[in-house]
C-alpha positions as a Markdown table, in Angstrom:
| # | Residue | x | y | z |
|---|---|---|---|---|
| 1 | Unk | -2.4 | 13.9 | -5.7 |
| 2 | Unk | -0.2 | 13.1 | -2.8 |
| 3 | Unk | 3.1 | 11.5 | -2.9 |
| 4 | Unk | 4.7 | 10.5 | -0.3 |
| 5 | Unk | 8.4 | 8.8 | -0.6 |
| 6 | Unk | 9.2 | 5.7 | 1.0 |
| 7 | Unk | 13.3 | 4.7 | 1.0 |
| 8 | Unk | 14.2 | 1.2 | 1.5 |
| 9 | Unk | 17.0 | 1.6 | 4.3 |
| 10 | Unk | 19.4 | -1.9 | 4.6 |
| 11 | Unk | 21.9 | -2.1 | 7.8 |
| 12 | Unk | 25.5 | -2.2 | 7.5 |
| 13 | Unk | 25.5 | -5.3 | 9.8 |
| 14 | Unk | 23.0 | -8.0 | 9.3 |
| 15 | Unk | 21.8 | -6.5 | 6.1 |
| 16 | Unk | 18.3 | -6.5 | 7.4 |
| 17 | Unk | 16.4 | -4.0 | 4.8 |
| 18 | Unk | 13.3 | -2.0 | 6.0 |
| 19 | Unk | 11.1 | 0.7 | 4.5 |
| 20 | Unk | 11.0 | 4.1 | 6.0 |
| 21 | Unk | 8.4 | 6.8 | 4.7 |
| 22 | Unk | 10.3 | 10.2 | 4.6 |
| 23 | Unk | 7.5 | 12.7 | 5.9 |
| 24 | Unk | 10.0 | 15.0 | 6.6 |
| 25 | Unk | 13.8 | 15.9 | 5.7 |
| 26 | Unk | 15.6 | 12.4 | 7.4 |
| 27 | Unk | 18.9 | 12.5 | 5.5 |
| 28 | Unk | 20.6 | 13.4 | 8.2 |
| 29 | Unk | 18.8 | 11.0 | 10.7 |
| 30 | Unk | 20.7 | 8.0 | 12.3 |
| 31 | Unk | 18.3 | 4.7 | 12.3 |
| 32 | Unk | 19.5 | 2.0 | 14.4 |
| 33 | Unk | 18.8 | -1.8 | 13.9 |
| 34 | Unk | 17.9 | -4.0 | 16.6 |
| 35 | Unk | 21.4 | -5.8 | 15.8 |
| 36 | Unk | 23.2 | -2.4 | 16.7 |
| 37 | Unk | 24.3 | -1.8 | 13.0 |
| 38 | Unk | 23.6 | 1.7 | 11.2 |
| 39 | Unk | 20.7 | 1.8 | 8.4 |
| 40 | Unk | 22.1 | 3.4 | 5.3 |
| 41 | Unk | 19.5 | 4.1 | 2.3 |
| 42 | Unk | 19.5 | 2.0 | -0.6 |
| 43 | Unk | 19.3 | 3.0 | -3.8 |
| 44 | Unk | 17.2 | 1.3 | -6.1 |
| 45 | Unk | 18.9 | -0.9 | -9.0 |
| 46 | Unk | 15.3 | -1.4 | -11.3 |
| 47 | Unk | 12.6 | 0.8 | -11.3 |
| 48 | Unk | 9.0 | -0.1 | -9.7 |
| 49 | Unk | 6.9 | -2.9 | -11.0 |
| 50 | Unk | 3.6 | -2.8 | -9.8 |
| 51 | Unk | 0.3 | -0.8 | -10.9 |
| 52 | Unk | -3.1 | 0.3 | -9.5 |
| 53 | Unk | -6.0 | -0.7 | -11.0 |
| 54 | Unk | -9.4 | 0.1 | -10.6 |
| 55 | Unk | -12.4 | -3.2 | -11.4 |
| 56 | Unk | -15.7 | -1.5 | -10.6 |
| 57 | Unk | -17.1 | -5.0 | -10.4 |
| 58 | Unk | -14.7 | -6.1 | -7.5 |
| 59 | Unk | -13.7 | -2.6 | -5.8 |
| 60 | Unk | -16.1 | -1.3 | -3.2 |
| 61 | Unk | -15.0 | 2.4 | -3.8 |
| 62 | Unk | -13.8 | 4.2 | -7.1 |
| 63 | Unk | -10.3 | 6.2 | -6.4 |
| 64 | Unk | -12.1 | 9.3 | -5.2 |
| 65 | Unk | -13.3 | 7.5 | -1.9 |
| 66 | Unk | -17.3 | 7.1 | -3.6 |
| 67 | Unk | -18.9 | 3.4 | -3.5 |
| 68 | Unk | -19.2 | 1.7 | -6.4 |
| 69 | Unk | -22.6 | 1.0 | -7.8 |
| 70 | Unk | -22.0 | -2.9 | -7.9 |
| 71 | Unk | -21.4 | -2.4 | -4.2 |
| 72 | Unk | -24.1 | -0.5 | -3.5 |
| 73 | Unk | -26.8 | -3.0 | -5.6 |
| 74 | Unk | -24.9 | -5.7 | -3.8 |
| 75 | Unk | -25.6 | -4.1 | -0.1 |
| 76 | Unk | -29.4 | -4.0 | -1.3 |
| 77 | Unk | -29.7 | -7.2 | -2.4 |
| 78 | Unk | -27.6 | -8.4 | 1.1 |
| 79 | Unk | -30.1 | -6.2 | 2.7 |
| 80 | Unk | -33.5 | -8.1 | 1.2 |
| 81 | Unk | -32.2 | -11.4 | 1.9 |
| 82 | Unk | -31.3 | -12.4 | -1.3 |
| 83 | Unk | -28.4 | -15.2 | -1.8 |
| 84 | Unk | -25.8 | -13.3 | -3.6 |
| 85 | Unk | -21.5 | -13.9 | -4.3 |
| 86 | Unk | -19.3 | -12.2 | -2.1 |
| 87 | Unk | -17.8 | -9.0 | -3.8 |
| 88 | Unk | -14.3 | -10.6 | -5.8 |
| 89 | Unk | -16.6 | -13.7 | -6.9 |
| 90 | Unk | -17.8 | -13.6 | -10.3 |
């Protein structure tokens, strides 16, 4: 697995707050807003709240990039005419 940080980065001027993904060493970087102030990194005050999950009824692809077998019956039917949901649509 592959992480790959991303830093929220808020200017010392308007307080505008963007997300910058760190694919290399940017501590020492300068980022400038449009307003002319200086982004500083933020640090976060709670920790993450969201989560992945995986519904091999509504997903078209598992986590390893391979269609789902719902998808794939759904593509048949599609294919053959026949009236059927939209993935999502139970």
């Amino acid at each position: 697995m592959i992480t790959i940080p991303v830093f929220d980065y808020r200017c010392n001027k308007c307080d505008t707050i963007t997300e910058v993904i760190q694919v290399h060493n940017t501590e020492d970087e300068i980022f400038q807003c449009e307003c002319g102030g200086v982004f500083k990194k933020t640090v976060p005050t709670t920790p993450p709240s969201f989560e992945l999950r995986y519904n091999n009824k509504t997903d078209i692809c598992d986590w390893a990039g391979n269609t789902t077998r719902y998808y794939d019956d759904y593509k048949a039917a599609k294919a053959r005419g026949e009236d059927v949901k939209p993935l999502g649509e139970d």
